[in-house]
C-alpha positions in Angstrom: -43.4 0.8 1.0 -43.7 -3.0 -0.5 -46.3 -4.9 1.4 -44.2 -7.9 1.2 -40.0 -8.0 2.8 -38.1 -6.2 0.8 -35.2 -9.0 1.1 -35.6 -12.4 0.1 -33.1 -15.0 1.4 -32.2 -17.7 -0.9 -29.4 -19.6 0.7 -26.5 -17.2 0.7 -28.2 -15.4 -2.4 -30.2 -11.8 -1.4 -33.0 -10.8 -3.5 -34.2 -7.3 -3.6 -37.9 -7.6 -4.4 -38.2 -4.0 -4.8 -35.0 -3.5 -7.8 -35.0 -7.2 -8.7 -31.3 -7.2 -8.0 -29.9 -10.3 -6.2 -27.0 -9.2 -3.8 -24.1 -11.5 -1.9 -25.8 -11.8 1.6 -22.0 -11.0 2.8 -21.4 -7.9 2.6 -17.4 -8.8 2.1 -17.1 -11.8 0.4 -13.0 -10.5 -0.2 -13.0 -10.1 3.8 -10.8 -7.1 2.8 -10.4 -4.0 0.7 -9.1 -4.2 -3.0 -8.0 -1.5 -5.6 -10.6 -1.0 -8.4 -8.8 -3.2 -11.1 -8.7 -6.3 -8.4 -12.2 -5.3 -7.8 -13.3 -6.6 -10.8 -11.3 -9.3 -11.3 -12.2 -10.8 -8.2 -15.7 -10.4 -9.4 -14.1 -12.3 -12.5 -13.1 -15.4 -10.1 -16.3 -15.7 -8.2 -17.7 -16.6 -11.6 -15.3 -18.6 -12.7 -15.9 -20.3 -9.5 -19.7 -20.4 -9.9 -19.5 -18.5 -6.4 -22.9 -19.0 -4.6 -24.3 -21.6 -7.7 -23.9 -18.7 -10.0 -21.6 -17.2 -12.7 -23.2 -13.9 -13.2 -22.3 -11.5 -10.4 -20.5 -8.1 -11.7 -19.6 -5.3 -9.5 -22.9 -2.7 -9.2 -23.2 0.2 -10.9 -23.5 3.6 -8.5 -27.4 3.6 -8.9 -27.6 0.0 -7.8 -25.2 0.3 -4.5 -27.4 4.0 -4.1 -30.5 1.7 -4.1 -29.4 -0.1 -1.0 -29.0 2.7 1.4 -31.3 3.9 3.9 -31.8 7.2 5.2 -33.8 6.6 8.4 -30.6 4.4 9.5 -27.3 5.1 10.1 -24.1 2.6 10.9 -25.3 0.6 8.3 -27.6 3.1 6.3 -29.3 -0.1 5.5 -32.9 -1.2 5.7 -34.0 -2.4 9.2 -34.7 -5.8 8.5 -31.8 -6.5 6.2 -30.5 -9.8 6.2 -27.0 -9.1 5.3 -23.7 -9.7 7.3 -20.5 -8.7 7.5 -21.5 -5.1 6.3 -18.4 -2.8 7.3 -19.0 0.5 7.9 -17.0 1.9 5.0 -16.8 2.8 1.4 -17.9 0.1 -1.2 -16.5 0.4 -5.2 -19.3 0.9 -7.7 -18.6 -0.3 -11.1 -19.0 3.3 -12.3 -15.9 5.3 -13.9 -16.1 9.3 -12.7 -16.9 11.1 -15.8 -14.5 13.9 -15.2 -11.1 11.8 -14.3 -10.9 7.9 -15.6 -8.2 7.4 -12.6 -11.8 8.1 -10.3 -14.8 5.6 -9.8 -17.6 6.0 -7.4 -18.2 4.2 -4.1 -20.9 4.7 -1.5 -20.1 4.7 2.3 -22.5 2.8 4.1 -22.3 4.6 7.6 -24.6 7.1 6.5 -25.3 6.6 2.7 -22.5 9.3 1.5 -21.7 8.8 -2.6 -18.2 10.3 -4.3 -15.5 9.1 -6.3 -12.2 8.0 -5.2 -8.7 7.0 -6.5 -9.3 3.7 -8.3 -5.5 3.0 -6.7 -7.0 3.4 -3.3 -9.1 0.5 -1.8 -12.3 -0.1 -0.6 -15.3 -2.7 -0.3 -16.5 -4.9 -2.9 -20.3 -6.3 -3.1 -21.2 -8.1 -5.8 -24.4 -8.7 -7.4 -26.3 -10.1 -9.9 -29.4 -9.4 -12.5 -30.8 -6.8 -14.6 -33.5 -4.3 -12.6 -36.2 -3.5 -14.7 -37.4 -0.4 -12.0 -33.6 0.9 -11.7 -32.9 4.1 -14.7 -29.3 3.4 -16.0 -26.7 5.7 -14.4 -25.9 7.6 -17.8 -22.5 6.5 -17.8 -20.2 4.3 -20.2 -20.6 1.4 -17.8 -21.8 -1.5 -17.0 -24.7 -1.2 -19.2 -27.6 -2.2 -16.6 -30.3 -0.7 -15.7 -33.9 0.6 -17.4 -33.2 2.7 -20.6 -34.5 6.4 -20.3 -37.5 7.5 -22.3 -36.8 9.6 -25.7 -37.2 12.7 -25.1 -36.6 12.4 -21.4 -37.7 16.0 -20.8 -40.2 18.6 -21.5 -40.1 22.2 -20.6 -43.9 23.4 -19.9 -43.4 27.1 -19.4 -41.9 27.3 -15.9 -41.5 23.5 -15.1 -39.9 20.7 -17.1 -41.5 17.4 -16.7 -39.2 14.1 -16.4 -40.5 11.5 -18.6 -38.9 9.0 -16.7 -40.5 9.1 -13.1 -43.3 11.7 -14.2 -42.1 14.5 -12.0 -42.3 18.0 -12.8 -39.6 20.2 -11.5 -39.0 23.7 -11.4 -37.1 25.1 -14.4 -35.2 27.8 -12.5 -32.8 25.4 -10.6 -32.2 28.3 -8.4 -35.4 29.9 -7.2 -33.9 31.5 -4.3 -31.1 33.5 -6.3 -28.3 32.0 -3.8 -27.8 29.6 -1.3 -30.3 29.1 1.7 -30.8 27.1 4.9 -32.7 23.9 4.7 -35.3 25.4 6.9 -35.4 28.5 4.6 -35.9 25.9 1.5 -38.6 23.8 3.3 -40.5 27.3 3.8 -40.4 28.8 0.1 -41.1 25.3 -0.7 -44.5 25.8 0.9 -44.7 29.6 -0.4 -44.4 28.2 -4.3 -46.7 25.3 -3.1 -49.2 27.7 -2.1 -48.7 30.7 -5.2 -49.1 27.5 -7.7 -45.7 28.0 -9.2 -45.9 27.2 -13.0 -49.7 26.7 -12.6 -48.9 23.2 -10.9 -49.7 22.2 -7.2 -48.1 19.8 -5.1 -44.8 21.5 -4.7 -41.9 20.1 -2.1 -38.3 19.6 -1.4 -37.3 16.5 -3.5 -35.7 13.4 -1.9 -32.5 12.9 -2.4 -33.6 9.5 -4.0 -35.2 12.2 -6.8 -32.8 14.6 -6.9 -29.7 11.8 -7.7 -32.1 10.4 -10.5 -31.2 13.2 -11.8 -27.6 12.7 -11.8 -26.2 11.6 -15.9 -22.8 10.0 -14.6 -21.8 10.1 -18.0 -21.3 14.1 -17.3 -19.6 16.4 -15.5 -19.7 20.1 -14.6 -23.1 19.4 -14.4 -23.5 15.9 -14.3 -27.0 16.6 -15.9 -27.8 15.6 -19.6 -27.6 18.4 -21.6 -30.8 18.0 -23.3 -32.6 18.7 -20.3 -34.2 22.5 -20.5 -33.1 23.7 -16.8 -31.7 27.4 -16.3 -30.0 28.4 -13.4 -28.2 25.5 -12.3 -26.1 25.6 -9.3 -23.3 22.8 -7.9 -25.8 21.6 -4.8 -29.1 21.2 -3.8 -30.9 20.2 -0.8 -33.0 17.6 -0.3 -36.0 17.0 1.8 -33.8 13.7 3.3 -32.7 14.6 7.0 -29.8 11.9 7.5 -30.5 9.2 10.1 -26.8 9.8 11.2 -27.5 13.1 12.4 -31.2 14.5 12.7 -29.8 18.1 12.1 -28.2 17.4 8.9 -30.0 16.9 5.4 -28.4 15.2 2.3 -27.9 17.0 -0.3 -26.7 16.6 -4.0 -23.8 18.0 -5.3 -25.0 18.5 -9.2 -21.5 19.8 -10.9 -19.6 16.4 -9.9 -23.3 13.9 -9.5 -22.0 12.7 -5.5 -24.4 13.2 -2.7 -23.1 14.5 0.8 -24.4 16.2 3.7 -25.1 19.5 5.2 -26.0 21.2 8.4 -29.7 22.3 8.3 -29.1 25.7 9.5 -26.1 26.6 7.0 -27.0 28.5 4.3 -25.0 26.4 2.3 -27.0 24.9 -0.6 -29.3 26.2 -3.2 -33.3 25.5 -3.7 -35.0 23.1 -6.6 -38.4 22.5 -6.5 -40.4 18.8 -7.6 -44.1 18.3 -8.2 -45.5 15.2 -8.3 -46.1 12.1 -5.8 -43.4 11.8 -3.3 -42.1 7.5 -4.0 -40.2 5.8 -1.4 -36.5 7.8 -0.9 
């Protein structure tokens, strides 16, 4: 965790010291939902405006509105000591087309951090924001272009791990080391049994976050939404992740890898499949 806030209030401006991002502090400058298309071009009229002093807020990419949420808290999924208003408890558009369907963009729900894709004719939230985060990977997707650029080569498979150039993680190459899908209590203990058998020669295995396991997420893909360079065998639609939801302590977030969204699941259905990270755990 920073040692300094997180949020820095400037006015009616929100700075993010930890992405760099600066964020409307209302949550709903619109003060109601709009279909994608008015989406951005209300974005369009705040700048023409100079909304808040500036001309320079877009709508955020599905990385940056992911960045926001979290996971201890529920109704917002927000920080603690945000300093936001006027944060309705509902989806919020993301500036990011679904790769499988150009009708679809994503949105995150801020009740409990939940992100899919929805009818761009439907409407939901808009939060606009503003900058270029240096510490924020880009999405993967056509747009916007924001965001850090990926190494080249991202990966590289090390006999039974594959090492993520980007954060320095090594994961597991099988992306399905239970053969099927298991409990999240049956995942957190083989996590432990390959922790303890040094799987791949490597220590420090866990259950990823689901802040890791959606950096995985190319949005610019679907069926996986995973770049096909990357060496993995075995990939499966969801995961689990380590990430028990502050909505409900017996669910765990999970990521759904064939579309790139990230839900929910109850803990004791065997409903999801195992992956494996090695490496320091960073703030989820």
């Amino acid at each position: 965790m920073p040692e300094v806030p997180r949020f820095s209030l400037q006015d009616k401006v929100v700075r993010d010291q930890v992405t760099g991002l600066s964020w409307s502090r209302s949550a709903n400058p619109a003060g109601w939902p709009l279909f994608w298309d008015e989406a951005k071009q209300y974005v369009t009229s705040l700048n023409q405006e100079g909304y808040l002093g500036h001309n320079d807020w877009r709508l955020p990419n599905r990385r940056e509105l992911f960045s926001l949420m979290d996971y201890t808290q529920a109704n917002p999924a927000l920080p603690p000591e945000h300093p936001f208003t006027q944060v309705e408890l509902a989806w919020y558009w993301s500036a990011t087309p679904y790769a499988a369907n150009p009708a679809y963009a994503w949105y995150v729900h801020t009740e409990g951090g939940r992100m899919f894709f929805g009818d761009k004719g439907r409407s939901y939230y808009v939060w606009p924001v503003r900058g270029q985060s240096t510490v924020l990977p880009a999405t993967g997707g056509p747009e916007p272009i924001s965001g850090a650029a990926w190494p080249a080569p991202r990966w590289e498979a090390q006999g039974q791990t594959v090492r993520d150039h980007l954060d320095g993680l090594s994961w597991s190459q099988s992306a399905d080391l239970a053969s099927g899908p298991v409990s999240w209590f049956q995942a957190v203990e083989m996590a432990q049994e390959a922790e303890t058998a040094r799987l791949g020669g490597l220590g420090g295995w866990r259950l990823p976050s689901i802040a890791e396991l959606e950096l995985l997420v190319d949005a610019g893909r679907a069926f996986p939404a995973l770049d096909p360079a990357a060496p993995f065998r075995d990939l499966q639609p969801q995961y689990w992740s380590s990430t028990t939801s502050g909505y409900d302590p017996d669910w765990a977030m999970a990521l759904y890898l064939d579309k790139g969204g990230v839900g929910v699941g109850m803990k004791k259905d065997a409903h999801y499949h195992l992956w494996l990270v090695s490496g320091p755990k960073g703030a989820d």
